[in-house]
N, C-alpha and C positions, 0 to 999 in steps of 0.2 A: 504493500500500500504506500509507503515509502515513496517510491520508483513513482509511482501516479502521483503522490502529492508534487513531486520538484517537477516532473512534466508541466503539469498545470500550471504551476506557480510561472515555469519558465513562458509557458505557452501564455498568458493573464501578461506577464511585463511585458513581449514582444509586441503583444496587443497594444498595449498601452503604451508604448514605443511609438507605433504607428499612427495613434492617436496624436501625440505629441507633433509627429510630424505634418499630420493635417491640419491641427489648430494653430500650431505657431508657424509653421514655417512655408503651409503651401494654402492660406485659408484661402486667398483673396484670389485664389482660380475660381474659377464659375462651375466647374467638374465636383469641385471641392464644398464648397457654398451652398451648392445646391443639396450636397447628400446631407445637409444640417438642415435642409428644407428654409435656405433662407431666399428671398424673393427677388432680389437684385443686387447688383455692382454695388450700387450707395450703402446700400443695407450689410454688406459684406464690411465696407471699409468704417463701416458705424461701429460695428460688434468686434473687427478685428481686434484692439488689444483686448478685452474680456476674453476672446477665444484664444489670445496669445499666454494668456495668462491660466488658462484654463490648462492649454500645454503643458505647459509647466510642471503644473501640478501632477499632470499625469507621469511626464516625464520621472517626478520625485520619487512617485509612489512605485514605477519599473524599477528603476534604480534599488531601490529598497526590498526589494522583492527578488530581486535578482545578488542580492548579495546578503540575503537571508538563503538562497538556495548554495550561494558557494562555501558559505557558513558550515548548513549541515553534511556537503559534500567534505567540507574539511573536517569535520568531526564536533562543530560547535555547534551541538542540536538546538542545545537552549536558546541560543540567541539566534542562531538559522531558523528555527519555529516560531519565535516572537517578533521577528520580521516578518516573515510571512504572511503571520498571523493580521498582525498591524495592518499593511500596508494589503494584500487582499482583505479584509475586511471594509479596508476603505474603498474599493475599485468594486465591492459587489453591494455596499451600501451605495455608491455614485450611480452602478448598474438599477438598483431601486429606486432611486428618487427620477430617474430619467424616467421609470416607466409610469411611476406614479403623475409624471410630469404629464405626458400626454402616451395616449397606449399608440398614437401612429408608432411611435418609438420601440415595440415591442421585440422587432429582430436588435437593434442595434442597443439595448437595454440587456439583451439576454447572451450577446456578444462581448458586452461591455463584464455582466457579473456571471455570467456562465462557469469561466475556469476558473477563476477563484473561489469560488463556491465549491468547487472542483475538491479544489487543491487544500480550503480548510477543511472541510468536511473527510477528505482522506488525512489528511494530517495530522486530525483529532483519532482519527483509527485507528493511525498508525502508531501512536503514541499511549493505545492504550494496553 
């Protein structure tokens, strides 16, 4: 179970890796803009730093999560598990509040907290 939780965990950062790179770095294409359902060019460069900043965030919470998995690949469960833990917890609570937000959101809400959800839920298994 193990083996499934750092998959996930790993699979949950990369996600949120590539989120990072939609929000901060590629919003203001119209390919891009549009899968956020926003409605025009002006309306993109209104919302870009919120979205830049939103990056960010995501960016942190990979980050965190990705070196909570190299943690317990190194043998520092405790603190490789309390990152994990933290930082999906946080990416499948953001995956709830998107869907709470509006249910259009339903594939990209369950994309967002899907493997984290994943990856806590085996990690609690795996540790018991």
């Amino acid at each position: 179970m193990l083996l499934v939780a750092l998959i996930a965990a790993t699979l949950a950062a990369v996600l949120h890796v590539q989120f990072f790179v939609l929000e901060s770095l590629r919003f203001t294409r119209p390919a891009v803009w549009r899968r956020f359902g926003i409605a025009s060019q002006h309306d993109a460069d209104v919302i870009r730093p919120m979205a830049f900043n939103q990056g960010w965030y995501n960016l942190f919470l990979a980050l965190g999560v990705l070196v909570g998995v190299v943690a317990i690949v190194s043998g520092r469960t405790v603190v490789g598990a309390s990152l994990i833990g933290f930082g999906g917890a946080c990416m499948a609570g953001a995956g709830a509040v998107l869907l709470a937000t509006d249910r259009r959101f339903a594939a990209a809400a369950s994309l967002q907290a899907g493997p984290p959800l994943v990856a806590l839920v085996t990690l609690a298994i795996a540790a018991v």
